[in-house]
NUDOLO-996766 format. One record per residue (C-alpha): x, y negated, z negated. Coordinates in steps of 0.25 Angstrom, whole numbers. Each point is the difference from the previous one (the first is absolute). Layout:
REM residues N
R       u       v       w
R       X       Y       Z
...
END
This chain:
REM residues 372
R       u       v       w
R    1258     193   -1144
R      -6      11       7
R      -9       9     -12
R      -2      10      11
R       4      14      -5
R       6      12       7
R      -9      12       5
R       5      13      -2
R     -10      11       8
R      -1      15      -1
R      -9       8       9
R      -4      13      -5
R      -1       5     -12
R       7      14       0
R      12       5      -7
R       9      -9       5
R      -8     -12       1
R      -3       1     -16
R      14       2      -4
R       3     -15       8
R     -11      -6      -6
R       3       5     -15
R      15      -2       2
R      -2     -14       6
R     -11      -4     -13
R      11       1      -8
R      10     -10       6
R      -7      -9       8
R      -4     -16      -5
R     -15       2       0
R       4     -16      -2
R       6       0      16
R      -6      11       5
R     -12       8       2
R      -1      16       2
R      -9       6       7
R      -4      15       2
R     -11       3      11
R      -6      14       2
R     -13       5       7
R      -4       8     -13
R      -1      -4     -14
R       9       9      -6
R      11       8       6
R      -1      15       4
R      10      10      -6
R       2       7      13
R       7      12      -6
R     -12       4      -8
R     -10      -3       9
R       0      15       7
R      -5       7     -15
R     -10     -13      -2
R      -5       3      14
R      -2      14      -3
R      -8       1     -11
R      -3      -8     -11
R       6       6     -11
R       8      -8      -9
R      -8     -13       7
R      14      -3       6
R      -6     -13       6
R      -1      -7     -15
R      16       1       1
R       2      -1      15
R      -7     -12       3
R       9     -11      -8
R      -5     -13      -1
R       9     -14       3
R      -3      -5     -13
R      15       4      -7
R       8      -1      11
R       4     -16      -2
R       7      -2     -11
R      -5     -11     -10
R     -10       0      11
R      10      -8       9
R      -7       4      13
R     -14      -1       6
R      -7      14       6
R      -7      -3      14
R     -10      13       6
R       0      -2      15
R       7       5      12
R       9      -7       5
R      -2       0      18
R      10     -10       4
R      14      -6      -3
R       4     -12       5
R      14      -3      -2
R       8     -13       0
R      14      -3       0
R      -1      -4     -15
R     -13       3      -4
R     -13       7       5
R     -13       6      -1
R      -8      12      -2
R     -16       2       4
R     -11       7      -9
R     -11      10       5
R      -7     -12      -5
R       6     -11       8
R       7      -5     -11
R      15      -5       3
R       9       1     -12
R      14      -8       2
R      13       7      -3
R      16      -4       0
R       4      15      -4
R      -6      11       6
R       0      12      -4
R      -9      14      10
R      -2      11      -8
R     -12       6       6
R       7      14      -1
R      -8      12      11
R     -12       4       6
R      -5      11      -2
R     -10      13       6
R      -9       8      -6
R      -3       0     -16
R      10     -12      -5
R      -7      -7      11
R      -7     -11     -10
R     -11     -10       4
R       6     -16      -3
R     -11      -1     -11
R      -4       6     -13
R     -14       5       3
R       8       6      13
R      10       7      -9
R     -11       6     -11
R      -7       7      13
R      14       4       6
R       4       8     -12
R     -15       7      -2
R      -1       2      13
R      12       9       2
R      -3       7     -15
R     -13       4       7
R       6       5      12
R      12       8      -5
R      -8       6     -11
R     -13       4       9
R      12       5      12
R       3      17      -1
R      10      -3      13
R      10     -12       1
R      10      -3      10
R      10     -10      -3
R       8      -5      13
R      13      -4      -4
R      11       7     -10
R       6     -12      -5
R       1      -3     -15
R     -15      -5       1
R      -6      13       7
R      10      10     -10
R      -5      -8     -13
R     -15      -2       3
R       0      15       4
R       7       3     -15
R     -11      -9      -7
R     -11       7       7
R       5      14      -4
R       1      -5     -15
R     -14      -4       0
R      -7      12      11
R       9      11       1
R     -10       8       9
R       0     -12      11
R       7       4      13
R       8      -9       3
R       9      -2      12
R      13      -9       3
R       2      -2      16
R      13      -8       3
R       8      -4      12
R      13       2      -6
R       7      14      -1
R      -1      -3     -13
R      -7      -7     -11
R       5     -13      -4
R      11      -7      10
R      16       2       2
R       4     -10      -9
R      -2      10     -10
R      10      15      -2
R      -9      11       4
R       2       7     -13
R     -10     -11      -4
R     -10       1      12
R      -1      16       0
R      -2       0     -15
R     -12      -8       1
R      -5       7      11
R       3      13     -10
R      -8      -6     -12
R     -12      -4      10
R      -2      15       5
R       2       6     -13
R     -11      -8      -4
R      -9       3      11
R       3     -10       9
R       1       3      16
R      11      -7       6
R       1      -4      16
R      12      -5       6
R       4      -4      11
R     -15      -2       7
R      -7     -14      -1
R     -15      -3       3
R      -2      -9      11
R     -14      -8      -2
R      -5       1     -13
R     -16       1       0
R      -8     -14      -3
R      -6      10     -11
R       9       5     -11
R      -3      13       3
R      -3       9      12
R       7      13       9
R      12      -6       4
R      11       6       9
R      15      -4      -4
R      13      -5      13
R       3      16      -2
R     -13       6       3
R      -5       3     -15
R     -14       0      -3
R      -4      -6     -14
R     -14      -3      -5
R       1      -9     -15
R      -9      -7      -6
R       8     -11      -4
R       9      -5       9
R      12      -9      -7
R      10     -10       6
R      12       0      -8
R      11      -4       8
R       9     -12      -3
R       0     -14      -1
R      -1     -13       8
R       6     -15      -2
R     -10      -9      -4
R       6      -9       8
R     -14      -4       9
R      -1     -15      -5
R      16      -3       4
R       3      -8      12
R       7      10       9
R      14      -7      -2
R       1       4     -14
R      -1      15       4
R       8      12       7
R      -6       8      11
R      -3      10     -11
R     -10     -12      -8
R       9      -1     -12
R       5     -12      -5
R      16      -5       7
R       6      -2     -13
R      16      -5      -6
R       7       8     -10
R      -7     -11      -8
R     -12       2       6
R      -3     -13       4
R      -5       0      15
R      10      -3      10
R      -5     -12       4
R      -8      -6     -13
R       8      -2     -10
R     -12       0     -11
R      -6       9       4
R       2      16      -6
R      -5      13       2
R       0      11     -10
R      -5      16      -1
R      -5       8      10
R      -2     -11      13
R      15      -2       0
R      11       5      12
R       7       7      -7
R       4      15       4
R      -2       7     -14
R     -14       8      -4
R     -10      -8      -5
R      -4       1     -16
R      -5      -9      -9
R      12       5      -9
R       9      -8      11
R      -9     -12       0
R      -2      -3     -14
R      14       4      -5
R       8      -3      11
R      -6     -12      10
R      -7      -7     -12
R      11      -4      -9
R       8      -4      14
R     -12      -8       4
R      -1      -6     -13
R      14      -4      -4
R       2      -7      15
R     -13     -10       0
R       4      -5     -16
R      16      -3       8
R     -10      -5      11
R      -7     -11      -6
R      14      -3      -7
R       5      -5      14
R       9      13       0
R       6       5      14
R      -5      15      -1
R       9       2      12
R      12      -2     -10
R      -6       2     -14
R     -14       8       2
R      -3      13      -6
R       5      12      11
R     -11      12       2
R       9      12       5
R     -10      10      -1
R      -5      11     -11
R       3      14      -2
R      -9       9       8
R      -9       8     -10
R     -13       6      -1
R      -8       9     -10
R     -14       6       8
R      -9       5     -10
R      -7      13       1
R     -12      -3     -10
R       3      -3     -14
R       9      11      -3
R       9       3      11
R       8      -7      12
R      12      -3       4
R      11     -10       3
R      13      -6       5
R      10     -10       0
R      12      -4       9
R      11      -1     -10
R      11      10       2
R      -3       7      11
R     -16       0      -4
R      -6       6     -14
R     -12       7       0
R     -11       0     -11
R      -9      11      -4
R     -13       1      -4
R       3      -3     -15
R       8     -14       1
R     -11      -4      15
R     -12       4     -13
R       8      -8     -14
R       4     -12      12
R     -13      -3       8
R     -10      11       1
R      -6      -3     -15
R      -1     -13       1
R       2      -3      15
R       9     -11      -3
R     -14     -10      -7
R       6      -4     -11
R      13      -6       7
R     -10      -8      10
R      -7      -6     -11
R      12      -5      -7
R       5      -4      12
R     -13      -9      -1
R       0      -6     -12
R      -8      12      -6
END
């Protein structure tokens, strides 16, 4: 009689990857099966707080941002691997993921949840001495900088700008973006003018409709914008949007965009045990970790424990039909605005974006979310 257990496998230890992990502690047969969590760090970064923490260190934000693995099982049903993964090999019922460190760790259920790349200040190193010198580093510069420029007015270049302003209300600080306005047209205008409004009533010089070509190898220097503006900063900022991390994937499993080809139960098409969660998926819906922890995770979880039942998911498996659109952009720690797509789009002001997110910047949701 075979003793041989079945291997359960997350990659990436983000909002949604955590929520699997934790969900899964609590029902699987630590008799039958192992879980395992894989992530390039030890401890996950609560990205919507990382924009204060990387401002300045007031607060010391990185003592609650930078959660630890060591709640997240559940009666410690689970084992924590640090590395990154850099291949998968699939098979037609079981398969195979490669370490950084040449390690090869088995799996029968799959689960990517790598979430994005990104540019720019939320760019982190893949180790903890890395990460320490990120996050002085970029305190250092932004507090030394009079003139900043951040290129792109998406929710990261309107909130960094808003957590600047708390801290150096003096600095000169300057939004270019390629849109004709900030944000983009999944949300009402009323939102994205708003935004714009509480930026230059602050101070804040807003550029639309222009884009910078090359940036400079240095982040800073005279630069000329697509329409012919001269600028001159001494901090030059990427803050435009995100990329799958999808780089490690053979090609078959991803769209020509690089995101992960999913079902409405987001298994991949053509791997049964194999699933995909948070921001790497094909889905045509905005990207937010609200979305991935609280919509694709209990999907993702619910479908594998039918899985290693024998269960057709095809028939019986749990159905992901998409989430309500909604965003809240922070505009420092008192002020901002939001939306959400329910009858005919609700907008937020400055108050409820503040009592919601902007005070706490959603922490102490992450950390329960893992085990904390």
């Amino acid at each position: 009689m075979s003793t041989k257990k079945t291997q359960i496998v997350i990659v990436g230890g983000g909002a949604a990857g955590v929520v699997v992990a934790r969900s899964l502690s609590k029902t699987i047969d630590p008799k039958t099966h192992d879980l395992i969590l894989i992530n390039k760090l030890p401890y996950r970064i609560i990205l919507p707080g990382t924009l204060r923490m990387l401002v300045s260190d007031d607060g010391k934000l990185e003592d609650r941002i930078l959660v630890p693995y060591d709640k997240v099982f559940i009666n410690s049903n689970g084992t924590f691997i640090e590395a990154s993964v850099t291949q998968v090999k699939p098979g037609e019922k079981s398969g195979s993921v490669t370490l950084n460190d040449g390690r090869i760790v088995n799996y029968d259920v799959l689960v990517l949840a790598t979430g994005s790349k990104w540019d720019g200040l939320t760019s982190f190193p893949d180790d903890p001495k890395g990460v320490n010198a990120h996050i002085s580093a970029w305190r250092s510069e932004i507090a030394k900088a009079k003139d900043i420029l951040l290129v792109g007015g998406g929710s990261v270049g309107i909130e960094l700008a808003g957590e600047i302003k708390d801290i150096w209300p003096d600095k000169s600080i300057t939004i270019i973006n390629r849109g004709e306005l900030l944000l983009n047209s999944t949300y009402k205008a009323k939102l994205r003018v708003g935004l714009q409004r509480q930026l230059e009533d602050r101070g804040v010089k807003v550029i639309l409709n222009d884009y910078i070509e090359n940036l400079p190898s240095e982040n800073s220097g005279e630069i000329s914008t697509a329409n012919g503006l001269s600028l001159s900063p001494d901090l030059i900022i990427p803050t435009w949007g995100n990329k799958p991390n999808t780089a490690y994937l053979p090609p078959d499993f991803l769209s020509t965009a690089g995101t992960v080809k999913v079902l409405p139960t987001l298994q991949l098409p053509s791997h049964s045990n194999i699933f995909a969660v948070g921001d790497l998926i094909e889905w045509d819906e905005q990207k937010t970790s609200a979305k991935a922890q609280l919509g694709h995770a209990p999907v993702v979880s619910r479908n594998i424990e039918l899985f290693l039942k024998g269960s057709d998911l095809s028939k019986v498996g749990k159905k992901y039909t998409g989430s309500l659109e909604m965003i809240l952009v922070t505009n420092g720690r008192k002020s901002g605005m939001g939306w959400m797509g329910a009858m005919g789009g609700v907008n937020f002001g400055p108050f409820l974006t503040s009592l919601i997110k902007s005070k706490d910047l959603l922490i102490n949701l992450g950390r329960s979310a893992s085990g904390n």
